[in-house]
Structures are given as C-alpha cells and as structure tokens.
N, C-alpha and C positions, 0 to 999 in steps of 0.2 A: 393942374400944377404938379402931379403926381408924376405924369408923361413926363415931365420936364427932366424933373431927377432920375427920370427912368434912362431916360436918352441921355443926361449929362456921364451918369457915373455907365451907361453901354459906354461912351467915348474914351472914357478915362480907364479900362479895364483895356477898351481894343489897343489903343496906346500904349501902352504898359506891356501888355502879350508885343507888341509890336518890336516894340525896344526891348527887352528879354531876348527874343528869337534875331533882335539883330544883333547882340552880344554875343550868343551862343555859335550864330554865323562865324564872329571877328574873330571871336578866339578857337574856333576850328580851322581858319585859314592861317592863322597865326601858328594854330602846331603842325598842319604840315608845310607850312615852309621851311620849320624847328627841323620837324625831320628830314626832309631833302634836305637841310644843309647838313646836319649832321653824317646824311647817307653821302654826303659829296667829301666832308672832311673825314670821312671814316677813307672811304676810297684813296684819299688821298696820301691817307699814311698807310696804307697797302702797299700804294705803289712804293712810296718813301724807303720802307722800307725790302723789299723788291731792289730798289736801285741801290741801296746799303749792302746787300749780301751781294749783287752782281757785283761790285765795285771790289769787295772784300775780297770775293772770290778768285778774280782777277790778279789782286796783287800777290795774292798765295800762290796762284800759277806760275804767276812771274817772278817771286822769289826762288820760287821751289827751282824752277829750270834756269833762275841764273841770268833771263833776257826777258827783254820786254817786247811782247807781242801785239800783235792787232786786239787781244782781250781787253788789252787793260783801255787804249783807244775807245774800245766800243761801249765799255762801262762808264766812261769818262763822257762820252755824249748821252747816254742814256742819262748819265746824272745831271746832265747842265739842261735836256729837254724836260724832265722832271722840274726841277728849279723854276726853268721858266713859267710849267705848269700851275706852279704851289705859287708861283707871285701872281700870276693872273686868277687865278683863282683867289687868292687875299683883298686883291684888287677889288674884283666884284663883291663880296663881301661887305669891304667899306663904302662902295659903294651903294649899296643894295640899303647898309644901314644908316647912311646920308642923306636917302630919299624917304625913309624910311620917318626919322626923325623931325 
C-alpha cells in the first residue's frame, strides 16, 4: 500500500514540475513578443520622426529661397510611405491581438 502513495504523489509532483515549467515557457514567449513589438514600435517612431525633420526641413528651404522645389515633393512622399508603414504595421498588431484573444 506504501508503493501506492509512493507512485500516486511521484505523479502529482511530475505534474506540477510539468505545468510550472509550462508557465515559465508561456510567459517567456509572451515577453519576447512584448519586446519585438516594442523594438518594432520603437523603430517606428524613429523613422516618424525621421520623416518630421525631413518634411520640416523642406519647407525651411523652400521658404528661405521663396519657391518650391523637388525637396519638399520628396519629403511629402517619404511621409505618405511612412504613413502607409505606421498603418500596416497597426494593422498587424490588431491583428496579431485578435488571434491572440
């Protein structure tokens, strides 16, 4: 009878160790997702900002000289590829926390 309780509570400790270490698993996959997304939203307001000073810089040239050149064009497409960037990148996100849920 001794065996019994030997074998029942080995089962109930392996179990235990088992589910522990598959917690510790979940929530290590869970902070680096945390972090690549945050390393992707961090990226993202680099560039954001990146395409703020080009845009800025732009119109300063083009006041300063009085006409409007190919700069401010070129800032004006960097900023709408940007844009598009930051939306599909939101996209996946909601995405990502709809499958998620």
């Amino acid at each position: 009878m001794d065996w019994i309780q030997t074998a029942i509570l080995s089962v109930l400790i392996t179990f235990v160790g088992f589910m522990i270490q598959r917690g510790i698993k979940k929530r290590d996959a869970n902070a680096e997702k945390r972090e690549q997304q945050r390393s992707d939203s961090m990226m993202l307001v680099v560039k954001g900002v990146d395409v703020s000073v080009s845009l800025s810089e732009a119109t300063a040239i083009s006041l300063q000289r009085g006409k409007c050149n190919g700069e401010v064009s070129k800032a004006l497409e960097k900023t709408e590829e940007y844009n598009k960037e930051k939306e599909l990148y939101y996209q996946k996100l909601q995405a990502e926390n709809a499958i998620s849920k």
